[in-house]
C-alpha positions as CSV (number, residue, x, y, z in Angstrom):
1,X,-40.4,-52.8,37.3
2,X,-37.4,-55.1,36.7
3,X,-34.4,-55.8,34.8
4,X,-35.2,-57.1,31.1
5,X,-32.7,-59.4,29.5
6,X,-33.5,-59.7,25.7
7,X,-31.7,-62.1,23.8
8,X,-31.8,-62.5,20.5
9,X,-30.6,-65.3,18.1
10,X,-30.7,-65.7,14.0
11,X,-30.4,-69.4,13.1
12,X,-28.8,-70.6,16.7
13,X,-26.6,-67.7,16.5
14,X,-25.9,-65.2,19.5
15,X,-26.9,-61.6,18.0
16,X,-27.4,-59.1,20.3
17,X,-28.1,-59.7,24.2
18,X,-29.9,-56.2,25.2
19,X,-30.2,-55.3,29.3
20,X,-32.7,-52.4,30.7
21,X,-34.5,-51.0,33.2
22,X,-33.6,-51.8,37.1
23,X,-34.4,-54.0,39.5
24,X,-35.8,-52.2,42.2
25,X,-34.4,-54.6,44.7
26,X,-33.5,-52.0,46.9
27,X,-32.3,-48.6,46.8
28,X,-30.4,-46.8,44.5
29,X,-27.0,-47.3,45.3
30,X,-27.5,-50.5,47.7
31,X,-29.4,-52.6,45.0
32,X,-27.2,-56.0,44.9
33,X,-29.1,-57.2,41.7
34,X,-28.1,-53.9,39.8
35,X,-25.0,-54.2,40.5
36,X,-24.7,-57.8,40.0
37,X,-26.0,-57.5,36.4
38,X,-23.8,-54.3,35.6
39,X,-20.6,-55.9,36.9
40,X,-21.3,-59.2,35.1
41,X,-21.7,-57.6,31.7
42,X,-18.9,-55.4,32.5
43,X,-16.4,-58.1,33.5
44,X,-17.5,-60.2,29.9
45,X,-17.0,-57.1,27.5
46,X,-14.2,-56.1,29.4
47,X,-12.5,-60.0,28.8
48,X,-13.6,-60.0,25.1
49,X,-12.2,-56.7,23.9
50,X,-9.0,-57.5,25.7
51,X,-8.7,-60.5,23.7
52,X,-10.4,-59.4,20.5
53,X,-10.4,-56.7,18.4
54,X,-13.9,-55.3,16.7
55,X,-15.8,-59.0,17.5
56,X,-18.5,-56.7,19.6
57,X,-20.1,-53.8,19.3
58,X,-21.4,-51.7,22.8
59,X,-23.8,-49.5,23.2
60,X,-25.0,-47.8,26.7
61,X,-27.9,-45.1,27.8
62,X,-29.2,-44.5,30.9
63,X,-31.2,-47.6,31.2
64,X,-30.1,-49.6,28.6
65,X,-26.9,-51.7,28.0
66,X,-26.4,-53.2,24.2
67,X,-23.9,-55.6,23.2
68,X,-24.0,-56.3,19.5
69,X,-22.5,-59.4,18.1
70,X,-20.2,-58.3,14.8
71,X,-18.1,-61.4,14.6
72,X,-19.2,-64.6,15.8
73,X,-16.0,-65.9,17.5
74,X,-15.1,-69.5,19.7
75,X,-13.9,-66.5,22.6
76,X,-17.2,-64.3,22.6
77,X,-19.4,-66.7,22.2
78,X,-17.8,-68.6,25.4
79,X,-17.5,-65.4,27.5
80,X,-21.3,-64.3,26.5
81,X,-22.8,-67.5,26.9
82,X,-20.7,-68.0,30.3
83,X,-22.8,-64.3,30.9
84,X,-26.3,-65.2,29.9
85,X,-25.2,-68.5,32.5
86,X,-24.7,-66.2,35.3
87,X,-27.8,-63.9,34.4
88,X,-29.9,-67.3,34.6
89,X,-29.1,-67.8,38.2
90,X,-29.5,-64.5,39.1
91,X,-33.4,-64.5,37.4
92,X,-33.6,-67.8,39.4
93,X,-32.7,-66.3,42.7
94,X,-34.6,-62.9,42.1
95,X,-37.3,-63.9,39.4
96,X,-39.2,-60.6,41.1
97,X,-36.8,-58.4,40.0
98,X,-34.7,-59.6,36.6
99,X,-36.5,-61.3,33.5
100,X,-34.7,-63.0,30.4
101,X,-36.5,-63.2,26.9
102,X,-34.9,-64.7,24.1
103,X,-35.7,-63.8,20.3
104,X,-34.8,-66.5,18.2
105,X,-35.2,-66.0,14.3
106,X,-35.0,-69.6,12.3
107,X,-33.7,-67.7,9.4
């Protein structure tokens, strides 16, 4: 088991970026790459809807975390490229325990 990272694009545009599962790094609780992941996308939807209005769209379960691109905008796309950056060298440092995808539609 690991952390998923799905990202998908339409046309070289940023649609969705979807995070499940866990990371089994460690324990409940104590598991850095967890909290890592959770505090990164935390910290960039907290940023964008404190400086935009209705540009995202979040959606949260137990072992799921959706963000949902409404408006394409010069400050999301920053902030949640600047995340999917971070996630990167997370996967890179703990390949065993986080995986990005991407999804990219041509049209």
């Amino acid at each position: 088991k690991m952390i998923k990272v799905l990202i998908t694009e339409k046309k070289g545009v940023l649609e969705s970026i979807l995070i499940e599962g866990h990371a089994n790094y460690d324990i409940y609780g104590k598991d850095i790459v967890c909290a890592s992941v959770s505090a990164l996308a935390l910290c960039t939807i907290n940023n964008i809807s404190a400086l935009e209005d209705n540009t995202i769209k979040i959606t949260m379960n137990d072992n799921e975390f959706k963000i949902d691109v409404i408006k394409e905008t010069k400050i999301n796309t920053m902030l949640l490229n600047n995340m999917i950056k971070s996630l990167s060298q997370l996967e890179e440092k703990y390949s065993k325990n986080i995986k990005i995808l991407y999804r990219r539609e041509l049209w």
